[in-house]
N, C-alpha and C positions, 0 to 999 in steps of 0.2 A: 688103142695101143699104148699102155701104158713102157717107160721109162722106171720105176723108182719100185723099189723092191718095200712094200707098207709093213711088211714084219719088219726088215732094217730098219725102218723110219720108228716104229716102234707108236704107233698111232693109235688112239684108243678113240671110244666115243667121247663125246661133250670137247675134246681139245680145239684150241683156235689155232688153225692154218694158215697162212698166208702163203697162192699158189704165185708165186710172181714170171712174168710171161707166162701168161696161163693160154695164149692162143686162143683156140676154140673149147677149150675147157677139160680137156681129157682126164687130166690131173684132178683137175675141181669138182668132178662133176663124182669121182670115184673116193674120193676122200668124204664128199658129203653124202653119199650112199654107207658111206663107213659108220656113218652118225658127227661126224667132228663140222664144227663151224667154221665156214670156209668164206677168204675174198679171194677174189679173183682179180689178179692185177694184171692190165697189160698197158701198152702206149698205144695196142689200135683201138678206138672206140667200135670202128665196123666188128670185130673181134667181138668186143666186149656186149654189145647188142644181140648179137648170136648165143653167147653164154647166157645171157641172161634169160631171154628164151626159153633156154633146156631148160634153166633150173626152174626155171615156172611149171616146165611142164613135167619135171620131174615132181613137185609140189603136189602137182594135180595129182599124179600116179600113183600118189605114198611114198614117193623113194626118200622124199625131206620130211622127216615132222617137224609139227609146227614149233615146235621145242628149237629147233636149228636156226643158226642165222648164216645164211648165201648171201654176198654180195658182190657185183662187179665192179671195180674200181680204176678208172684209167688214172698213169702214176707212170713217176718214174722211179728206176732202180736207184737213182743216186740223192730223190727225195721222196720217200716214203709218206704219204698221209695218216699215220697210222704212230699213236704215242710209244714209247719207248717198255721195251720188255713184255710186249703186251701179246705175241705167239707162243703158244709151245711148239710149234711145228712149222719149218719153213722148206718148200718145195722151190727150186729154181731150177725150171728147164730147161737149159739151150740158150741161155740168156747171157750169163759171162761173156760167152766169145762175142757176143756182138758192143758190149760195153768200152768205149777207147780207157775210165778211168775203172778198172775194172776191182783194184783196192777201195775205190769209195764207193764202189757198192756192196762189196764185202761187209766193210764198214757200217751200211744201213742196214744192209739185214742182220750185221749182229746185234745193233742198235736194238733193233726192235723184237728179236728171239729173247724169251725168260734167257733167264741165266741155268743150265741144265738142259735148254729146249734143244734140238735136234733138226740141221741144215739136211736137207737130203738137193746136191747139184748135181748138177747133169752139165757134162761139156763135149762136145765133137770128140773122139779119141783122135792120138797123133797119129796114129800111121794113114788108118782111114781118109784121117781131114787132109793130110801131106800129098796126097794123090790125087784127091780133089785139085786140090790148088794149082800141082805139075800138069792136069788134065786143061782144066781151064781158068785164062786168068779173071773172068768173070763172075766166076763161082764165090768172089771174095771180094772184101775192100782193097781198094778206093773204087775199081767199077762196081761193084755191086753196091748201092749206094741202102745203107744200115744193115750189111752184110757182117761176114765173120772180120773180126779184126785181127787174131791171134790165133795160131794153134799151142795149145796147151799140153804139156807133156804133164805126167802124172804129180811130177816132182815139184814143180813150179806151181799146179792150183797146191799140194798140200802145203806147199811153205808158205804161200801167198794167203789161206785160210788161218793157218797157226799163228802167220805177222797178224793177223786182225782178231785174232783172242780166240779160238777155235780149237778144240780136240779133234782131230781125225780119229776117224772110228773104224772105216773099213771103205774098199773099194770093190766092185763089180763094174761090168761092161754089160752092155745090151744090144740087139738090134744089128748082129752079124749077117741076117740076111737085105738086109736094107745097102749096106756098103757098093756090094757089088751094083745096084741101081746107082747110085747117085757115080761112079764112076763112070757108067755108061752112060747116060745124061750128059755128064761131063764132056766125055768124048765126043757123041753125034752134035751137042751141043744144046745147054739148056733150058731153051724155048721149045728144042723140035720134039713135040709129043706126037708126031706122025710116025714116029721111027719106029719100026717093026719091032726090033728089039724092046724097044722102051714099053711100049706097048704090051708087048708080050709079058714082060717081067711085074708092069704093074699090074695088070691081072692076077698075079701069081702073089706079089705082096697081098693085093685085096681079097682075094679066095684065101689066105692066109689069118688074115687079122680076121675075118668074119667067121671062119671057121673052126681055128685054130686046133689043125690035124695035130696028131700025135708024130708023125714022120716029121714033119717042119719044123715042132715045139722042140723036138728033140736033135733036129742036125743043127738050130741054130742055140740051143746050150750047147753043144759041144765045138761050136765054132765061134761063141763070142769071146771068150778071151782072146784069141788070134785075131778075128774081125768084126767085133762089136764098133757100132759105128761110134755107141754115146761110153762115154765113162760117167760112169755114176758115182760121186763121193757122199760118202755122210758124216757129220761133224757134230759135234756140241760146246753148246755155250760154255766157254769155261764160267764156273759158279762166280759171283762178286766174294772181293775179299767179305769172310766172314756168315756168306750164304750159306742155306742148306740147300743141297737138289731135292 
């Protein structure tokens, strides 16, 4: 289930990636299928052990030549392992809202995007995340411990991207039929995966992602801009005085 629109990202083969929160790898694993050289950054190492995995076994498959360089990398967003200007391409999913200094990571991933290279962020959208939070108050920080810290309106990530040296490029939403789960989650409450509803619905996301009907693909484009759950922005390195893109 991918998030991040790779024509917008604008991704070619041989570019270096960096997928930061890369989870279990969704992102990483589809961008080095693309041909581009990818790490893979998260703060869980159990995560990280999982990704590393696939991409072995994508190695095996053919899906990596030997030509590509995968790597998984535990790290955090506000200290990067990784020397300065050295992506053209940076993927962050879901990762903002959980950051409390969410400017100094900004800041590292500009640090280390070429100057031209191109942010593709993913954050909760407001109305989605706002309902969450009204539904339950554990769905979020201070209970949910490295939970969402912020809900982010549209306005506030693109000012808060352009404070840290950023072009905004364009925006899209994703992932409108997911919302209505996680509110219902919310509500019966989200541990209880016994719940008939909850059940029923994840079934219906998963026959969805694995089969991906033309009736689904198409009632959730015309209902993400109203209930896409992720806003997706993409940005560019504004060039150094005197660079060329």
């Amino acid at each position: 289930m991918l998030t991040v629109d790779y024509e917008r990202l604008g991704l070619e083969p041989g570019m270096t990636v960096l997928d930061l929160g890369a989870g279990f790898g969704r992102h990483a694993f589809e961008t080095a299928r693309r041909g581009a050289n990818v790490a893979a950054v998260d703060l869980s190492f159990q995560e990280l052990v999982a990704t590393s995995a696939t991409f072995a076994v994508m190695a095996q498959d053919g899906e990596i030549t030997a030509e590509q360089s995968v790597a998984s990398v535990q790290g955090d967003a506000l200290n990067l392992p990784f020397r300065s200007e050295h992506f053209d391409r940076v993927i962050a999913s879901e990762v903002l809202e959980h950051v409390p200094n969410d400017i100094g990571a900004m800041a590292e991933l500009h640090r280390i995007l070429k100057p031209g290279g191109i942010l593709a962020a993913t954050v909760p959208a407001a109305v989605p995340e706002q309902i969450c939070w009204w539904l339950n108050s554990q769905y979020h920080a201070p209970a949910s411990v490295g939970g969402h810290v912020r809900i982010y309106g549209r306005p506030e990530l693109d000012t808060k991207l352009s404070e840290s040296g950023f072009d905004v490029l364009g925006h899209h939403r994703a992932h409108a039929l997911h919302s209505p789960y996680w509110w219902l989650k919310c509500a019966v409450g989200l541990n209880n995966e016994s719940n008939r509803l909850v059940k029923a619905y994840l079934r219906l996301l998963t026959w969805d992602i694995t089969h991906a009907p033309r009736l689904t693909r198409t009632c959730e484009r015309i209902l993400n801009p109203v209930l896409g759950k992720s806003l997706v922005v993409y940005a560019k390195r504004q060039p150094n005085n005197g660079s060329a893109l």
